[in-house]
N, C-alpha and C positions, 0 to 999 in steps of 0.2 A: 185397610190396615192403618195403624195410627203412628204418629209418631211417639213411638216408644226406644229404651235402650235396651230390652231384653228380647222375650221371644216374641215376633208377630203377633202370632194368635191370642196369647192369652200375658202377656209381661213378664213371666218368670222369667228366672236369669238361666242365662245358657248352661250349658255343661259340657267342654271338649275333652277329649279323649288322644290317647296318644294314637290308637288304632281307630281303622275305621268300622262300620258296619252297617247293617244294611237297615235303612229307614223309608218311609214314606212319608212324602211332600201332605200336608193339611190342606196345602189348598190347591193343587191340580191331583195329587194321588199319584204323581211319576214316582218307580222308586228310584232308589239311589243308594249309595253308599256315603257316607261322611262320618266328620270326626267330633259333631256335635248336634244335642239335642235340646230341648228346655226340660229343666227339673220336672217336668209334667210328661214328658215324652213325643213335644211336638217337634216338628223336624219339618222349616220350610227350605224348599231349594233354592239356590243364588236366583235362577230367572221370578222366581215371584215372588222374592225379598225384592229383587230390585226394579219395583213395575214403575216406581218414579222414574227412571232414566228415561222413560217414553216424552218425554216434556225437556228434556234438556236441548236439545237441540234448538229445538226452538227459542227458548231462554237465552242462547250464547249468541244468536243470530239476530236476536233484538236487543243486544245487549253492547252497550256503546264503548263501556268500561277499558281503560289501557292496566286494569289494578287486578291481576288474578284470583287477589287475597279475596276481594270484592264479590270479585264474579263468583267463586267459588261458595264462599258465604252463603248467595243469591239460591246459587243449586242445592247448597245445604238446607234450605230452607221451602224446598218443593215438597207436595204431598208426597208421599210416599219413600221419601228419602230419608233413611232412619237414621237414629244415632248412631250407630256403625254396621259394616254391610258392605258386598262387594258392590253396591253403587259406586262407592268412592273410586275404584278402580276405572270408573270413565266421568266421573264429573272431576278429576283431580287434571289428569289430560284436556279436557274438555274446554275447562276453566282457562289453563294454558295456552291454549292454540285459539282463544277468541283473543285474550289479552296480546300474545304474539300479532294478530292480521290486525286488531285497533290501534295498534302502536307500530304502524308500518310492513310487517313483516310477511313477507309473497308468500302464501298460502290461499288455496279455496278453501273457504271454511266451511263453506257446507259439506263438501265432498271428504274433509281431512274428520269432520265430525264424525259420520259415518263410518268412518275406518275405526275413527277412536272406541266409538262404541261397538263394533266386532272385535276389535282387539280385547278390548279392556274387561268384555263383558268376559272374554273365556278363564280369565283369573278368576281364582275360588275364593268366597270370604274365607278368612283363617290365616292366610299363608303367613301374614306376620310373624304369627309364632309356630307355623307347622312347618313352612319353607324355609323361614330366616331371612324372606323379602319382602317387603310391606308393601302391598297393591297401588301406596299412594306412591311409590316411589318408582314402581314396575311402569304407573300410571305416565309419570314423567314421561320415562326414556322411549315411551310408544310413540309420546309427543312429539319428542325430538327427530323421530324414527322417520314421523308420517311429515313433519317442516322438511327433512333433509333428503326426502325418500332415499333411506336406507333403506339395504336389503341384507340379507346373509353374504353377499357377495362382493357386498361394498368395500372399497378401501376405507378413506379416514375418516368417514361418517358413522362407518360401523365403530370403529373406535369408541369416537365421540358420545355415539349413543349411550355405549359401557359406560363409558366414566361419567355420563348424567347420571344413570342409576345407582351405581356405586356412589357419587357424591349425596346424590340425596338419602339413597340409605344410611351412611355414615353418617349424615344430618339426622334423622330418627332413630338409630340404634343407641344415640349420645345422649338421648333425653330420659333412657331405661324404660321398661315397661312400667305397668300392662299397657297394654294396646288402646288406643284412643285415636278413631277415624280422624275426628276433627284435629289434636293437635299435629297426627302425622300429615294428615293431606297440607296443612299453613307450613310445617314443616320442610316438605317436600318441594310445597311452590316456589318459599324464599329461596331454597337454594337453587331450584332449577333456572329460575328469572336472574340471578344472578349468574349462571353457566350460560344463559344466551346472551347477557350483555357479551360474557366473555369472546364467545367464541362465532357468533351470529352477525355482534353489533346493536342486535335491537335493544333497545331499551325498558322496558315496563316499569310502570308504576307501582311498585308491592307497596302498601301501607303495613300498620303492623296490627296484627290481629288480634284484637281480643273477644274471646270465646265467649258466646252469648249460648251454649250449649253444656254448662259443666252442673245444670240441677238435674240434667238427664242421665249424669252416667254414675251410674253405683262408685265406678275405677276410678274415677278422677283426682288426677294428684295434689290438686289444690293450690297451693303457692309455689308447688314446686314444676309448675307448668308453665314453663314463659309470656305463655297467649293467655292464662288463667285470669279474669277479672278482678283486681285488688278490689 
């Protein structure tokens, strides 16, 4: 699969649907139900859109970075990591919790990676606009979930986790659609690294992002993207 911003298989541009129904995967043949296809009628599923996540790990573990923006970048820029995709849903976390332990902050990172990517992976591409919660942001609050191990049972962790998600969705709901992996996930970092200066102490590095990704995507809002390259 290449780096493309439309369908895997063949480029066309997607087509979502308010409903869902019933499709087959091009490239394992699992079926499934979803709420989107390619004008051609392909239909890949979240696990073998997202086969670049297999390499992430690795990448944050060698990756010295205290700059999420960076790191993030970095995973955006693996084989198999398309222009949008529920990859984003664990390279957005992912990104987070390396730049949190390089910039001091107690976490195992291999171990918290691992979580991130069973969590992250069970988010569906889409939800942005099917749920009204952007993966990149979902992505965060996992983050925070797996630094503070919160559980459903927790006191003010559980809070805390809330109001990271909620902060960085209100950060990407601000900027209006359509949907753009890459500016939600810079989106979601800046705010998030800013919620754990607040509430953690640690510090990170965010620089400010400019999108080396905006000839790939049809949606692109152009000047009116903060991260957008003048």
């Amino acid at each position: 699969m290449g780096f493309v911003s439309g369908c895997v298989i063949c480029g066309a541009p997607l087509v979502y649907s308010e409903g869902q129904s019933d499709v087959v995967c091009a490239v394992c043949g699992g079926s499934f139900r979803s709420n989107v296809v390619c004008e051609k009628g392909h239909y890949v599923c979240d696990a073998c859109h997202s086969d670049g996540v297999s390499m992430v790990k690795q990448a944050c573990l060698t990756s010295g970075s205290r700059d999420p923006i960076e790191i993030v970048t970095d995973l955006m820029r693996l084989p198999g990591i398309h222009m949008h995709g529920p990859e984003h849903h664990v390279i957005v976390g992912s990104a987070l919790l390396t730049a949190y332990r390089n910039s001091g902050g107690d976490v195992d990172l291999g171990s918290a990676l691992d979580e991130m990517n069973a969590r992250g992976s069970k988010v569906p591409g889409g939800v942005c606009g099917l749920w009204g919660s952007c993966g990149a942001a979902v992505s965060c609050g996992m983050a925070y979930s797996i630094i503070t191990g919160s559980t459903p049972l927790s006191g003010d962790s559980w809070g805390r986790c809330n109001i990271m998600t909620s902060r960085c969705l209100e950060a990407i709901g601000s900027l209006g659609g359509p949907r753009c992996c890459k500016r939600d996930s810079y989106r979601a970092l800046l705010t998030a690294s800013e919620y754990i200066r607040e509430t953690l102490g640690v510090e990170l590095q965010t620089s400010v992002p400019v999108c080396g990704f905006s000839s790939l995507n049809p949606q692109c809002k152009g000047d009116a993207c903060p991260y957008h390259a003048k």
